[in-house]
C-alpha positions, 0 to 999 in steps of 0.5 A: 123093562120100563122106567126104574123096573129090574128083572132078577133071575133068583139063584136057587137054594133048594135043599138044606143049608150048613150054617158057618158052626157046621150045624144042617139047617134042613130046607123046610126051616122057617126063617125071618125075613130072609134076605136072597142073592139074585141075577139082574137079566134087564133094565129099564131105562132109568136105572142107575145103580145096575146093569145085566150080569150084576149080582144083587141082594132083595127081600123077595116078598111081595115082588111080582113074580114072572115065568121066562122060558120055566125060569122064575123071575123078579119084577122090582124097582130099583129102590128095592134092591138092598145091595150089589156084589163087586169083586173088589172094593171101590174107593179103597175102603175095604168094604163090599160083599 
């Protein structure tokens, strides 16, 4: 990867999903603007925030999609991530995804 691109494997949700009440939401319902889980596999250069193996949060649309060994990717900048998932928190504040 160059400069402050990233390279995001998409964890795959295919099937119907269970909201938090129990209820089915079948696979073919449309949502707004849904925001997915990814994979970070590289980096360029001047990426700061991420590193490989990180989990991150984006909006899918309008990324550039690429195909790897038949695994779709994720070409994006940097600036386009929304979050990172940690295992704890950091500072002590108690917040993270």
């Amino acid at each position: 990867m160059l400069h402050d691109r990233v390279l995001v494997r998409v964890t795959s949700e295919d099937g119907e999903r269970r909201s938090s009440g129990g209820i089915v939401i079948p696979a073919t319902a449309q949502v707004a603007k849904r925001l997915v889980w990814g994979e970070v596999v590289g980096v360029g250069n001047n990426v700061r925030s991420v590193k490989a193996g990180d989990r991150v949060l984006f909006s899918p649309d309008e990324q550039f999609e690429v195909e790897i060994q038949g695994q779709a990717h994720l070409v994006m900048r940097e600036r386009d991530l929304h979050a990172v998932a940690h295992e704890q928190a950091e500072h002590g504040t108690g917040l993270y995804l």
